[in-house]
C-alpha positions as CSV (number, residue, x, y, z in Angstrom):
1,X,-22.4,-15.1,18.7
2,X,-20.3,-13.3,21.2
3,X,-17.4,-12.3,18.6
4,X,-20.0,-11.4,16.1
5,X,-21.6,-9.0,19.1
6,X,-18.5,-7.5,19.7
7,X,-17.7,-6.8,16.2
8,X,-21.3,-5.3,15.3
9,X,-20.7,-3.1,18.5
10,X,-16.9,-1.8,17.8
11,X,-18.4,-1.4,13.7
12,X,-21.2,1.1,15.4
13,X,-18.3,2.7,17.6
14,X,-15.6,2.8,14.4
15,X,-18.2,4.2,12.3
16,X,-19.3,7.4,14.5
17,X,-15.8,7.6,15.2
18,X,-15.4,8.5,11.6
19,X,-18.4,10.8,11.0
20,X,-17.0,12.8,14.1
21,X,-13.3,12.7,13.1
22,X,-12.1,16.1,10.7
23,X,-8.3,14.9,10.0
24,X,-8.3,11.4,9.3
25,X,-5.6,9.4,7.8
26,X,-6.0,6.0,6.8
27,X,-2.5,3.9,6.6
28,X,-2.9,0.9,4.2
29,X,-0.5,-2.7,3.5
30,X,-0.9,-5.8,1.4
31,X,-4.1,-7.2,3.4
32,X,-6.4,-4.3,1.9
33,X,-6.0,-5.4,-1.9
34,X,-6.3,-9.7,-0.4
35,X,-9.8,-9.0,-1.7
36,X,-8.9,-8.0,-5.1
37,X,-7.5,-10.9,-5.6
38,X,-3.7,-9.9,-4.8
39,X,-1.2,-12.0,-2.7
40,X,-0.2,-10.4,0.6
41,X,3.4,-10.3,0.7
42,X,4.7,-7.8,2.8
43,X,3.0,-4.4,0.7
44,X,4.5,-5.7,-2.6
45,X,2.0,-7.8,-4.1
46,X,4.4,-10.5,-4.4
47,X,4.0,-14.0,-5.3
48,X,6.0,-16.1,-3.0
49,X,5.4,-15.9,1.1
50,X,9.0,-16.9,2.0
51,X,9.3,-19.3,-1.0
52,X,12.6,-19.3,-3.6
53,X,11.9,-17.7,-6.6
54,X,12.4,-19.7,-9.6
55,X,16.1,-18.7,-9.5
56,X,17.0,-19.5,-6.3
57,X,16.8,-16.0,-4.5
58,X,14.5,-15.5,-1.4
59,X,12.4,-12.6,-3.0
60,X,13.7,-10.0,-1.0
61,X,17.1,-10.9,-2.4
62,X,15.2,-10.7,-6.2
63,X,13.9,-7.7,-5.4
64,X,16.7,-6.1,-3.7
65,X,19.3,-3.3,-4.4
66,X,22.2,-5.8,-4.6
67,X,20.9,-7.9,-7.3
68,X,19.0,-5.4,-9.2
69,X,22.8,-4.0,-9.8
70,X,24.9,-6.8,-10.7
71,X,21.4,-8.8,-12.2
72,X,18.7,-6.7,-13.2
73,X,16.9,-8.9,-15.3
74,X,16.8,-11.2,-12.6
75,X,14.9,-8.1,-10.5
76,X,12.8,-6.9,-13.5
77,X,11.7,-10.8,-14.2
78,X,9.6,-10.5,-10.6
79,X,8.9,-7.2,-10.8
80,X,7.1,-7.9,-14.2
81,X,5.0,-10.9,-12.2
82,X,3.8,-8.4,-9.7
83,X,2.8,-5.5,-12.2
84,X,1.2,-8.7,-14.1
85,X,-0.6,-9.5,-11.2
86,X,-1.6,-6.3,-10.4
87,X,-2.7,-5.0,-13.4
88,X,-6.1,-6.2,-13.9
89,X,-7.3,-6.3,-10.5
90,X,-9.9,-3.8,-9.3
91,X,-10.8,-1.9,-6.4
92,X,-12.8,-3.4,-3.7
93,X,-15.5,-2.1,-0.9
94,X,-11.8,-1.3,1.4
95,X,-10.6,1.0,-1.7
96,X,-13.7,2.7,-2.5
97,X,-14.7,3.3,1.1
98,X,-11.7,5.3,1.9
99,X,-11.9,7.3,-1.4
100,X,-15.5,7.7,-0.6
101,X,-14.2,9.2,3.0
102,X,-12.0,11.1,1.4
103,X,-14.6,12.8,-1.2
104,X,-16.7,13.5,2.7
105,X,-14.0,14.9,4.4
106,X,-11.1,17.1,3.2
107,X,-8.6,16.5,5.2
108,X,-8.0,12.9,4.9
109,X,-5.2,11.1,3.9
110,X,-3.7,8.2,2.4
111,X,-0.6,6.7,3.1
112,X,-0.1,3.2,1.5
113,X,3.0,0.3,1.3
114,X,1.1,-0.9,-1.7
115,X,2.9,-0.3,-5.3
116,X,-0.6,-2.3,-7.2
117,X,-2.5,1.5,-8.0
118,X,-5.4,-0.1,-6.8
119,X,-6.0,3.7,-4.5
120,X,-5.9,5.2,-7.2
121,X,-8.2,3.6,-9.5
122,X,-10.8,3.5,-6.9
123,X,-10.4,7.3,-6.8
124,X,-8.2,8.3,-3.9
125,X,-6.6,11.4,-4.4
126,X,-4.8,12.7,-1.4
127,X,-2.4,10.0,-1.1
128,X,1.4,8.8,0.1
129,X,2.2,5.6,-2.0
130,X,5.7,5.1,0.3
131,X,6.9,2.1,-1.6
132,X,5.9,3.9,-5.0
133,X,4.4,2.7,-7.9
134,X,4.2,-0.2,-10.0
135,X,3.2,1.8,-13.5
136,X,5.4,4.5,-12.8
137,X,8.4,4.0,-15.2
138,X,11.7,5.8,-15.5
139,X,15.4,5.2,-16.9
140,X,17.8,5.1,-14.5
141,X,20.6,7.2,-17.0
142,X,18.4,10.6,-18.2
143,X,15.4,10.3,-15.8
144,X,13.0,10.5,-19.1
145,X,9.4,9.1,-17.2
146,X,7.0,6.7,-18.7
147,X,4.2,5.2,-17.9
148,X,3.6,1.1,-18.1
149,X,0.7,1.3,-20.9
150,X,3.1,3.2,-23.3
151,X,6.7,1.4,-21.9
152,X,5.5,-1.9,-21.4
153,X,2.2,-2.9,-22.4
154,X,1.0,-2.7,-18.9
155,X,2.7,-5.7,-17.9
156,X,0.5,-8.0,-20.3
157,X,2.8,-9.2,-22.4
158,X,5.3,-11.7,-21.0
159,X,8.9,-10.7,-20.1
160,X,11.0,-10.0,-22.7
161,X,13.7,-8.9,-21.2
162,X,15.0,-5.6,-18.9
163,X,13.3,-2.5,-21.1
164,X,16.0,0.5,-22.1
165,X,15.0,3.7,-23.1
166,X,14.6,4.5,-26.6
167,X,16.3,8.2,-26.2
168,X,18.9,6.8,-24.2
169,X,19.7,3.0,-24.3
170,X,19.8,3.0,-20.0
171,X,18.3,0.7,-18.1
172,X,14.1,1.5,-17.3
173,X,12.8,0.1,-14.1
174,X,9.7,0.9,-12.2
175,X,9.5,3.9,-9.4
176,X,9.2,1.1,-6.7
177,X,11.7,1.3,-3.4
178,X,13.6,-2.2,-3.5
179,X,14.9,-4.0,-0.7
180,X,18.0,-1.8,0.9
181,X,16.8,1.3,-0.9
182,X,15.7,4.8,1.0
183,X,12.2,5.5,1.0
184,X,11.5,8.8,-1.0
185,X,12.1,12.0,0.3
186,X,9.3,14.1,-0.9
187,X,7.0,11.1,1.1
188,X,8.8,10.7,4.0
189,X,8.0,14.9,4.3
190,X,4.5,14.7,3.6
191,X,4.0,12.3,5.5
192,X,5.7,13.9,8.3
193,X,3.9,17.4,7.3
194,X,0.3,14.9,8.1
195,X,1.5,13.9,11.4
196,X,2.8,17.5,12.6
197,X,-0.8,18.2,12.9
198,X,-3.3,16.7,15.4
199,X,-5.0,14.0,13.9
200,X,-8.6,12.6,14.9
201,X,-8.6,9.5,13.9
202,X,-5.8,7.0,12.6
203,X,-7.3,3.4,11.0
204,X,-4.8,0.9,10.0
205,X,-6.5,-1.8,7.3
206,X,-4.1,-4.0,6.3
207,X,-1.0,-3.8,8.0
208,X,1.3,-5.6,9.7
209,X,4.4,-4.0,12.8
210,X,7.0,-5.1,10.6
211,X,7.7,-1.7,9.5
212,X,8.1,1.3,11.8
213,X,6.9,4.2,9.5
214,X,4.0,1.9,9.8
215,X,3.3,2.1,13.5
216,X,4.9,5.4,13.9
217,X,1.3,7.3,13.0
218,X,-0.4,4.8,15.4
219,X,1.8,5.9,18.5
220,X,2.1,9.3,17.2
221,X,-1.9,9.7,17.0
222,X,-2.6,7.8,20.0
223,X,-0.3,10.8,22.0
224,X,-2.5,13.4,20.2
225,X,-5.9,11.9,21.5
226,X,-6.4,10.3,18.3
227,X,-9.0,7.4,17.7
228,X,-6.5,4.5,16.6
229,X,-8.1,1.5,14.8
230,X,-6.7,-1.8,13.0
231,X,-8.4,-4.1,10.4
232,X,-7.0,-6.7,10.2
233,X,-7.6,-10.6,11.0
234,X,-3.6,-10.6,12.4
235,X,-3.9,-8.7,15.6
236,X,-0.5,-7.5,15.8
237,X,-0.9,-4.0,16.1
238,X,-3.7,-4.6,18.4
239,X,-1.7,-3.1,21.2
240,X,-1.5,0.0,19.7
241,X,-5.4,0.6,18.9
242,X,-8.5,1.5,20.5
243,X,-10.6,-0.9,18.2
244,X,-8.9,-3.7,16.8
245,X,-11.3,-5.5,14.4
246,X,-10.3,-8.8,13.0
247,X,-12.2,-8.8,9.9
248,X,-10.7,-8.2,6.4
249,X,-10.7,-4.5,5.0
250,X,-13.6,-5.0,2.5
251,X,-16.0,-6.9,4.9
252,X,-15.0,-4.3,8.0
253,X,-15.1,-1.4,5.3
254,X,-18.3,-2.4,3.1
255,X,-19.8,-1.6,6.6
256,X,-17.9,1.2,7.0
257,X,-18.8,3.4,3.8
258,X,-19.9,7.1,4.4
259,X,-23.8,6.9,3.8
């Protein structure tokens, strides 16, 4: 009774919070698509939580720089698995909430480690997808761009092998940051652009402190008088926040839709 008390109450706080707020960004991981149906690992929508692959590798090692250039069928083979596993789930009450915040106010934000497009199909518009995206195509020799429905099928058939470019014959591979790579440029500066600003209101759904871009608008937000939140069941970013809610996003963010 007590936790459920104290979880009503910081819900009431949270959600004035937000109907005060004017800049607002929201910072998203793994946890917020959980209740779509997606696996949590680490903001890729993997399959595996420290498990081998079928080939051996530790998926970061699949999915890495290293083997994606001497191997890349072995990287394409679980990248195809996670656009597969991503490509028919839907948004949730977490995904819809924040575009729905977004539609309220116009200057908030979306900066995401997810790669599944679930933001966008839910109708988020201003957004930062910093690990990129799954159904983004493009071939690593002339740059041509495609998109997943036109390259690939969307993911639904099963792998066939590492696509090549029809104009080209190089190598086509998703516009997802691997293991070892650089994030992007252009989203390391927008992001950076968002934070130069005072900001109102940071919430975290999702996340975990193993990445410091993550926490970095957390501390930065908490210096400008920002009200910092986390949702997430893991606390670990609960020393950073003003309201740490262990719920998951769509329970915590069903109640937290703009009426």
């Amino acid at each position: 009774m007590h936790d459920t008390t104290a979880h009503s109450s910081r819900l009431t706080a949270v959600r004035a919070a937000l109907q005060r707020a004017e800049r607002i960004l929201f910072v998203t991981g793994a946890g917020i698509s959980a209740d779509s149906g997606l696996p949590t690992y680490r903001g890729v929508g993997g399959l595996y939580d420290g498990k081998a692959t079928d080939d051996g590798y530790a998926i970061e090692e699949a999915l890495s720089a290293t083997v994606w250039r001497s191997r890349p069928d072995i990287t394409w083979k679980y990248l195809w698995q996670i656009g597969h596993a991503c490509v028919d789930a839907k948004p949730n009450a977490a995904h819809l909430a924040i575009a729905a915040w977004q539609r309220r106010k116009p200057h908030c934000a979306l900066l995401t480690q997810n790669v599944d497009g679930l933001h966008r199909k839910a109708g988020t518009t201003d957004f930062i997808e910093i690990h990129g995206h799954a159904f983004d195509l493009y071939c690593c020799d002339c740059h041509r761009t495609f998109d997943a429905a036109q390259r690939i099928n969307n993911y639904h058939d099963g792998f066939s092998g590492v696509p090549v470019c029809e104009h080209c014959n190089g190598i086509v591979r998703p516009n997802i940051v691997l293991f070892e790579e650089m994030l992007p440029e252009p989203a390391i500066e927008r992001l950076q652009s968002i934070l130069s600003q005072p900001l109102d209101m940071v919430v975290s759904i999702g996340t975990s402190a193993a990445f410091p871009y993550i926490v970095q608008p957390l501390l930065i937000g908490r210096r400008q008088g920002a009200v910092c939140v986390d949702i997430n069941p893991d606390a670990a970013l609960a020393r950073y926040v003003d309201y740490q809610l262990p719920l998951s996003a769509a329970t915590a963010m069903a109640q937290l839709m703009p009426e």
